[in-house]
N, C-alpha and C positions, 0 to 999 in steps of 0.2 A: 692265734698266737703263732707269730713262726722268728726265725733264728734272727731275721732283723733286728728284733729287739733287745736280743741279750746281746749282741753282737755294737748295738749301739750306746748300752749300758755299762760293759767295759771295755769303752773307750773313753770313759769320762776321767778327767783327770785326778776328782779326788779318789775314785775306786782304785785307780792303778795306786795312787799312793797309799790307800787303806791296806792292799794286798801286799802291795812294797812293804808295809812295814812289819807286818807276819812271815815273809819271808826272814829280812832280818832276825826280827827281835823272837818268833818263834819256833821256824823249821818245822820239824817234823813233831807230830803229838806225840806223849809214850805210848798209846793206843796203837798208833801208826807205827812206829818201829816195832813193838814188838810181831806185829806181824808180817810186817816186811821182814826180819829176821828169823821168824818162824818159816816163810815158805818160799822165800828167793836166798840164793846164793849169792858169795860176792861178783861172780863172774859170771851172772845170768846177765843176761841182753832185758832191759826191762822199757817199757813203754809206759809213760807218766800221759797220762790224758788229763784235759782240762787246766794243763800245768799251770795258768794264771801267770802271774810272778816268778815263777821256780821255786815257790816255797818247799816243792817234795822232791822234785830232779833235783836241785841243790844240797840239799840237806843226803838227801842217796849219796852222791857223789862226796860228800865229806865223813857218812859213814862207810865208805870204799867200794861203795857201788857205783863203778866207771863206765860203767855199760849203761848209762841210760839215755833216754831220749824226749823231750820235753815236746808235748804236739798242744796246740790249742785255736781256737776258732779265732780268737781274737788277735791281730796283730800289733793290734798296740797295748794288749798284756806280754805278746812275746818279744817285743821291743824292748818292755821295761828286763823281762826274764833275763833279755844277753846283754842288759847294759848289768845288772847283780854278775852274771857270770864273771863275766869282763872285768868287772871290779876285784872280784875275790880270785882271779887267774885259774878260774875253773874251766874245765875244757867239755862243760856240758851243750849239747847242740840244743837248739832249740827250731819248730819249725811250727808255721801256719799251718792249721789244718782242722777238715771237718768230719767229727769224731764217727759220722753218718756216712762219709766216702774217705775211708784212707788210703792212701795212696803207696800200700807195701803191697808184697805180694802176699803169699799165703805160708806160714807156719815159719816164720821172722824171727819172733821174738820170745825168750825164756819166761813173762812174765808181765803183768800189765796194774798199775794202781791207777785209778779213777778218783781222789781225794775230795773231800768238802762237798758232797751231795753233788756234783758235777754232771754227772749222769743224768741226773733228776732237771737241770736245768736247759736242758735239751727239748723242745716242747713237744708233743702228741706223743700220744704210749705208741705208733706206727715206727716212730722216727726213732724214739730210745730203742725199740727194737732191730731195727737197720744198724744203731751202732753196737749192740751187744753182737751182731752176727760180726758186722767189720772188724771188732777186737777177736772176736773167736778167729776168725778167718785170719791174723794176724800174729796167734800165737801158736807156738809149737804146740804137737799132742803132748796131754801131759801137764801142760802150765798153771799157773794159778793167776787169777785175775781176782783182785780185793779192792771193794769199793762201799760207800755210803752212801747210806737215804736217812730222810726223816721217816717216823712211822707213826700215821695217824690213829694208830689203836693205841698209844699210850697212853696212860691211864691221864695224865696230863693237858691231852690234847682229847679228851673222850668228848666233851659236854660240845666243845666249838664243833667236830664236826659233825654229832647229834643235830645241831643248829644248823650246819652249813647244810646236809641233807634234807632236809626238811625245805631250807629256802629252793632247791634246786629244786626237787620234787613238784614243788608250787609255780617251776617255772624264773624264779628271781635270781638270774645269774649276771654276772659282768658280761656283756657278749663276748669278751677278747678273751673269755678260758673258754678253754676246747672240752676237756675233760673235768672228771668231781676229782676232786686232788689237787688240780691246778690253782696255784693262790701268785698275786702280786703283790708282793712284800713292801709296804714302803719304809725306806731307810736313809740318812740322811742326807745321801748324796743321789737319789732317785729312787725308781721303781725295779724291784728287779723280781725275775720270772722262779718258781720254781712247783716243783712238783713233788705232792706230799703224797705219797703210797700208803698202801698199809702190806703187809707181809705177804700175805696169798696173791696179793699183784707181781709182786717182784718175783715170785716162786714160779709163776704161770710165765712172765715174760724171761726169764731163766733157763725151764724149760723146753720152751715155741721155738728157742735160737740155739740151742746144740749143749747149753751148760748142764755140770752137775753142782749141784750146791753142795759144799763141802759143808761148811760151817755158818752161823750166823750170829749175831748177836750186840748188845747195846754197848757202847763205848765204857760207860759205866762200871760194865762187867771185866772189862781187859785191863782199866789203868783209872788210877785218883788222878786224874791230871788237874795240872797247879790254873793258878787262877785265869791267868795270861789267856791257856787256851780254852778255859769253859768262856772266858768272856767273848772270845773270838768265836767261838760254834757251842750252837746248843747241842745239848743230847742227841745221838742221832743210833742207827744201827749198824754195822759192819757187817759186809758180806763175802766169804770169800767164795767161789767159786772157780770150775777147773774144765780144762779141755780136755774129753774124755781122750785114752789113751788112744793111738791108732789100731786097729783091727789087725790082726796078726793073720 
């Protein structure tokens, strides 16, 4: 699996419009604000990765956070992003870009969110690691970087991947997953890539690239969010994470 495929996934046009309309009709989850309001300031410089649509630089920007800056792989997600801007006389920039080579210097930015498993749809654990170094390399010492995964130890999701290991083990895989965790979702308007962790992954690839894990835990646990966005995202786990402070 490599980035062609998500990259050819959202460009389709009814995804842009599925994301279009979460941007609209949903913004930001309570889950997601409150931790953007727990650990970024209004005048922090903030980096939206994966912004899609602008559904979180957008929403930032109308909770008074004018510092941000919307980056995504996809150019005609970011297309749709500055035509919403545009519409609502927001002055949020938005820019191409791959989450693996970003193109800032080194210690930019007060703060970084990664929204909607974004991270995770990045394909090989090599590459997701190249972009946790690229956001650390991106953020000032000190900053907090909060992002989501799915987690395959959920009690929920225990029995399917009991199953799914067992087929791997024997050999029985899609050839097009690289790694155990790797699944293609199908959904109504195609196939799309993502990769499902479980907790000790994400703490090891965390580690490997310079973070310290502040805090972690289930969406569940931070906010009842209303119907709109359990229908839009399942369960997933929040992770916040920090660039240790510089060495004095």
């Amino acid at each position: 699996m490599d980035s062609s495929h998500v990259k050819a996934f959202y460009a389709k046009e009814p995804v842009l419009r599925y994301y279009g309309k979460a941007t609209v009709n949903i913004g930001l989850w309570r889950s997601e604000e409150a931790l953007v309001r727990e650990y970024f300031q209004q005048g922090d410089s903030l980096l939206d990765l994966g912004t899609g649509t602008g559904r979180v630089a957008i929403a930032l920007w109308e909770l008074g956070y004018t510092r941000v800056l919307g980056v995504d792989l996809s150019k005609e997600m970011i297309g749709e992003a500055r035509h919403y801007a545009q519409l609502l006389e927001y002055g949020v920039p938005f820019q191409v870009m791959d989450v693996t080579k970003l193109s800032f210097g080194g210690n930019v930015f007060d703060g970084a969110i990664f929204a909607f498993n974004g991270l995770m749809q990045v394909p090989q654990r090599e590459n997701r690691r190249k972009a946790l170094r690229e956001i650390h390399n991106a953020l000032r010492p000190g900053a907090f970087f909060i992002f989501t995964t799915h987690d395959r130890n959920l009690p929920s999701n225990r029995v399917f991947w009991l199953e799914e290991q067992e087929r791997w083990d024997k050999g029985d895989r899609p050839p097009e997953l690289d790694e155990f965790g790797d699944r293609i979702e199908p959904m109504l308007f195609g196939e799309q890539f993502v990769h499902i962790p479980d907790r000790t992954e994400v703490i090891e690839d965390l580690g490997s690239t310079g973070w310290t894990l502040v805090r972690d835990c289930l969406r569940s646990e931070l906010a009842n969010e209303p119907a709109e966005v359990r229908d839009f995202a399942d369960e997933c786990r929040f992770w916040i994470a920090q660039k240790p402070e510089a060495a004095e």
